[in-house]
C-alpha positions in Angstrom: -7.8 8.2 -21.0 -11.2 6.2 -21.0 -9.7 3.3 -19.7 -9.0 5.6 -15.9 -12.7 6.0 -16.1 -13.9 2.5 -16.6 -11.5 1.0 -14.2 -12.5 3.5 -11.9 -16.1 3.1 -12.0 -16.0 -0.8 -12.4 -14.4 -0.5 -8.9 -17.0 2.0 -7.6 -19.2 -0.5 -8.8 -17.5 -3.7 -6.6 -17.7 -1.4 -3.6 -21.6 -1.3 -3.8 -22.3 -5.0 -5.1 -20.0 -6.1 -2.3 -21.8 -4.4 0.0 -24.7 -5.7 -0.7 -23.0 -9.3 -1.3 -21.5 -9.3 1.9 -24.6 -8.6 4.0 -25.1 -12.1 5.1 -22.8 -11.7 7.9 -20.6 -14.9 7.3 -17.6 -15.6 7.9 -16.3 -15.7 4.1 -18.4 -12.3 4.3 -15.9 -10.6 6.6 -12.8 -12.0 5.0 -14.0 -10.8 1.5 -14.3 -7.1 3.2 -11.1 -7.7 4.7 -9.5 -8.1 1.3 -11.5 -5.6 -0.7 -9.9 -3.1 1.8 -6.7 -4.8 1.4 -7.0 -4.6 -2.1 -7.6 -1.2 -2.2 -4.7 -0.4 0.0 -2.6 -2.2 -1.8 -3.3 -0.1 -4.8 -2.5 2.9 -2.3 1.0 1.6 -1.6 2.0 1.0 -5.0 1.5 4.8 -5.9 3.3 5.6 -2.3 5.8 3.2 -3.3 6.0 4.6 -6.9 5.6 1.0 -8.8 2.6 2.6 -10.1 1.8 6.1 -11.9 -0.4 8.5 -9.7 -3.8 8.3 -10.8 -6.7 9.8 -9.3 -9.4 7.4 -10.4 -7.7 5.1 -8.8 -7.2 7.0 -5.2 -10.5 7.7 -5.3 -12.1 4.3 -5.9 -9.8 3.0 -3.4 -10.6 5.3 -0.6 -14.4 5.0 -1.5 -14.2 1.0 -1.3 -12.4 1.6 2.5 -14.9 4.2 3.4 -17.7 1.7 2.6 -15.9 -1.0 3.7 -14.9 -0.2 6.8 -18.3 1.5 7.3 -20.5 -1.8 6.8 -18.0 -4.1 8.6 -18.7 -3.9 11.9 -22.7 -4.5 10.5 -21.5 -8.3 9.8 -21.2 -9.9 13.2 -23.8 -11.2 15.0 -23.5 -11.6 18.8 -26.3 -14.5 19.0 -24.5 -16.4 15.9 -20.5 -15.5 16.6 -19.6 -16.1 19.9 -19.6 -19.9 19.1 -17.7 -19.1 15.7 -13.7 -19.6 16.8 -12.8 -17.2 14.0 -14.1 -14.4 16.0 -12.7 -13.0 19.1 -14.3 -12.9 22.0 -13.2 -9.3 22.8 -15.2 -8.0 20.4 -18.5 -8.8 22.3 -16.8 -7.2 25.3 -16.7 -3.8 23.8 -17.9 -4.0 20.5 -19.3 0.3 20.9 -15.4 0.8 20.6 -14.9 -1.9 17.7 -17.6 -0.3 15.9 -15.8 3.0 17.1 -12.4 1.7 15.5 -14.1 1.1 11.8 -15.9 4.1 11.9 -12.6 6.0 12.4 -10.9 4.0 9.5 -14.1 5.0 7.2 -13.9 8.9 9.0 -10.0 8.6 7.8 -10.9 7.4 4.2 -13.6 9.8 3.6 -11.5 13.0 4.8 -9.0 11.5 2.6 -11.3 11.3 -0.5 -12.7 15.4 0.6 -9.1 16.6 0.5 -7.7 13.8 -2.3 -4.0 13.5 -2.1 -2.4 14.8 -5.3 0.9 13.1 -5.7 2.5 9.7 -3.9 4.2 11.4 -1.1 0.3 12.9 0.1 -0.9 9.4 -1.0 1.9 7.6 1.1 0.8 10.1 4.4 -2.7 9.1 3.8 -1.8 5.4 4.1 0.0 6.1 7.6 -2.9 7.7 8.8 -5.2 5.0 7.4 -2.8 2.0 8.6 -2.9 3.6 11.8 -6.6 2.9 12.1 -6.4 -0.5 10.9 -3.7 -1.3 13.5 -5.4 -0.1 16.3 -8.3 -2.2 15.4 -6.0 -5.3 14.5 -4.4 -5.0 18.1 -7.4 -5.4 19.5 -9.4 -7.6 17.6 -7.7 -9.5 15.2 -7.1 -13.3 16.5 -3.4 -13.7 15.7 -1.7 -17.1 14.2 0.9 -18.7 14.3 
């Protein structure tokens, strides 16, 4: 199945030309991270969910593109630029060790995830608990919520 191996690597290939994309620190920046790593987790959930076949190409280029993700996140805020920017909440400057703390734990989560790769939905579905764990406590937090 060449097709796996392209779409796999075309992925792997987003996660480092979005890194590098998103290292201007912007506000679209942070929102395109945001949805890469929604993106990926949504591909998760479809396996758990079983709309989608297992594949393994495809768990692993979505738990490399959170690893990254989540990884460089925190490296796109800028306390001299942001705490003017409304988008961005003010509790993150007030303990941003432990926001940094919070996405290196969802990045720990995806990389012990991608050393020990799920092999069927029902691994793949406990690996998005654990992950969505890690993005709620972060969300809680951080995230400004709307109406």
């Amino acid at each position: 199945m060449k097709w796996k191996a392209i779409v796999a690597a075309a992925a792997l290939a987003g996660v480092a030309l979005g890194s590098v994309v998103a290292a201007d620190g912007t506000h679209d920046s942070r929102v395109g991270m945001m949805k890469k790593i929604g993106g990926a987790t949504g591909a998760l959930g479809a396996i758990a969910k079983g709309d989608k076949p297992y594949d393994a190409d495809i768990v692993k280029a979505s738990l490399a593109t959170i690893a990254e993700t989540a990884k460089a996140f925190p490296n796109q805020f800028n306390p001299q630029s942001d705490k003017s920017d409304a988008e961005v909440n003010p509790k993150i400057w007030e303990n941003f060790d432990d926001f940094k703390s919070k996405a290196a734990k969802l990045s720990t989560d995806a990389e012990m995830a991608l050393a020990q790769l799920p092999d069927d939905k029902a691994g793949v579905g406990a690996t998005l608990k654990t992950l969505g764990g890690s993005c709620g406590a972060c969300h809680q937090a951080y995230r400004i919520k709307r109406d």
